[in-house]
C-alpha positions in Angstrom: -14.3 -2.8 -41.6 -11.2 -0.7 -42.0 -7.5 -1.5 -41.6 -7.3 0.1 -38.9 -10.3 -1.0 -37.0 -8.9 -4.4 -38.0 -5.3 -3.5 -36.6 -7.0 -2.3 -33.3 -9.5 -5.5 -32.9 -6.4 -8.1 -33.6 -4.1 -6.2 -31.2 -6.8 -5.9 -28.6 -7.5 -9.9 -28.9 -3.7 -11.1 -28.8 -3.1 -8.6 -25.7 -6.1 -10.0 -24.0 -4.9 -13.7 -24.7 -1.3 -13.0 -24.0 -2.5 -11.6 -20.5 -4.6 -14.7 -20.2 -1.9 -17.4 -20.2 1.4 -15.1 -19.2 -0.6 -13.8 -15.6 -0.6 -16.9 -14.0 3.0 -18.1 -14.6 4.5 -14.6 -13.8 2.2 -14.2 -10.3 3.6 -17.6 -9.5 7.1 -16.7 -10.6 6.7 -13.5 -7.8 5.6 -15.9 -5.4 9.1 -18.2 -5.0 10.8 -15.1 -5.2 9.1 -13.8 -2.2 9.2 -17.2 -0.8 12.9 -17.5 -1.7 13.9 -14.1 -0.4 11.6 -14.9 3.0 14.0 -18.0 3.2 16.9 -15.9 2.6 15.7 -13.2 5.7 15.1 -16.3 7.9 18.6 -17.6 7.6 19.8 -14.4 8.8 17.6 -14.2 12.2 17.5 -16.1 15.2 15.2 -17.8 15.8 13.6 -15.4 18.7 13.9 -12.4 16.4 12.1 -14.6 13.4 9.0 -15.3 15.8 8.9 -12.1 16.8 9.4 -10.6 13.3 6.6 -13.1 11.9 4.0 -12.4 15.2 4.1 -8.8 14.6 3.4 -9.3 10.5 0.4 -11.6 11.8 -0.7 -8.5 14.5 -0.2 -6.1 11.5 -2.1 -8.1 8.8 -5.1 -8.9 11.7 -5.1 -4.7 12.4 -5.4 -4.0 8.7 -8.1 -6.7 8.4 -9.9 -5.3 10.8 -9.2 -1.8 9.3 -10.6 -2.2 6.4 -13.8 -3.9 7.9 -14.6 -1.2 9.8 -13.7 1.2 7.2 -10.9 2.9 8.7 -9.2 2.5 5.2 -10.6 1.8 2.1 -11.5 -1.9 1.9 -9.0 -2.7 -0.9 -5.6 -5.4 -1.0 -3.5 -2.2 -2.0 -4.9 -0.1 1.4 -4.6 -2.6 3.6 -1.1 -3.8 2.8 0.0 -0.1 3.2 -1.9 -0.1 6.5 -0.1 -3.2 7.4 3.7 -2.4 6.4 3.2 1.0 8.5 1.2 -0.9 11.2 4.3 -3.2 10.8 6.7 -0.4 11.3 5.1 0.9 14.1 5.1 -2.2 16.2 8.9 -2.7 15.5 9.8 0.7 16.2 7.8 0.3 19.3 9.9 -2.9 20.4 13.0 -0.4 19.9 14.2 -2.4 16.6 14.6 0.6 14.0 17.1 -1.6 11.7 14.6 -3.9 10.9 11.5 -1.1 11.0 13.3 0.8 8.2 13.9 -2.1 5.9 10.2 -1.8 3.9 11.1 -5.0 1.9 11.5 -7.8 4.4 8.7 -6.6 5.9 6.1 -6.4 3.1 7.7 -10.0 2.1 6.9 -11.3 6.0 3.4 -9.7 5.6 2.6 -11.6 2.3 4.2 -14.9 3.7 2.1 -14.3 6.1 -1.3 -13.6 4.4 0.1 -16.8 2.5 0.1 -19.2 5.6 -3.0 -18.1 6.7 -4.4 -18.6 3.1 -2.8 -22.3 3.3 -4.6 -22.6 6.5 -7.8 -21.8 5.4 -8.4 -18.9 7.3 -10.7 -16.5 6.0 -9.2 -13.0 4.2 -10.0 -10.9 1.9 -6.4 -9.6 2.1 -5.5 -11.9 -0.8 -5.3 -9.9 -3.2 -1.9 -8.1 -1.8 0.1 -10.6 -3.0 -0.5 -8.8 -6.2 -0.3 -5.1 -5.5 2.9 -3.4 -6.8 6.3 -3.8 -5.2 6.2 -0.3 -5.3 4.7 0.2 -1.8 8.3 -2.0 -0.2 10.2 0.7 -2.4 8.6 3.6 -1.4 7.3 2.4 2.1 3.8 3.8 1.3 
């Protein structure tokens, strides 16, 4: 065995056991931020406009559930929670409230809380995995 071979198979084993035990605390780290933030959004609505906001994110995340099932998008977390924001915007649009349509971020973070709850109900989903998919999509809107 080379160096090099040597310098490729050590770096490939630390990267592979650095990913192992710095994943789980960083996913958890993104999850009270969301959470925090989602507190933070809350204190700022009535309470008619939060049940309204967090009923429309449980429509959206049921329509991209069902999306995906029937293979209207591809069956994937990262699909699905783009199917969701939009449906999402949609809906709020539709209820004549543009401020809160345009503002990608509190709604992808009402649409995970939401696919959170439903996970701490026990409700089946295979949505899950959005809570991992790239805060690119709330920057974007994609």
């Amino acid at each position: 065995m080379d160096l090099n071979q040597f310098v490729q198979d050590f770096a490939t084993m630390f990267l592979q056991s650095f990913l192992v035990v710095a994943v789980p605390p960083l996913a958890y780290m993104v999850y009270q931020f969301i959470k925090s933030q989602l507190k933070l959004v809350r204190s700022r609505l009535s309470s008619e406009q939060l049940f309204l906001l967090e009923a429309i994110g449980s429509i959206a995340i049921k329509s991209a559930e069902q999306a995906g099932i029937n293979k209207f998008i591809e069956d994937t977390a990262y699909e699905k929670k783009k199917y969701a924001v939009k449906a999402m915007q949609d809906l709020l649009r539709s209820r004549g409230l543009e401020i809160l349509a345009d503002n990608v971020s509190v709604i992808s973070d009402i649409i995970e809380a939401g696919i959170r709850d439903g996970v701490q109900k026990g409700q089946e989903t295979t949505f899950v995995q959005a809570l991992s998919v790239p805060r690119a999509i709330e920057v974007t809107g994609e």
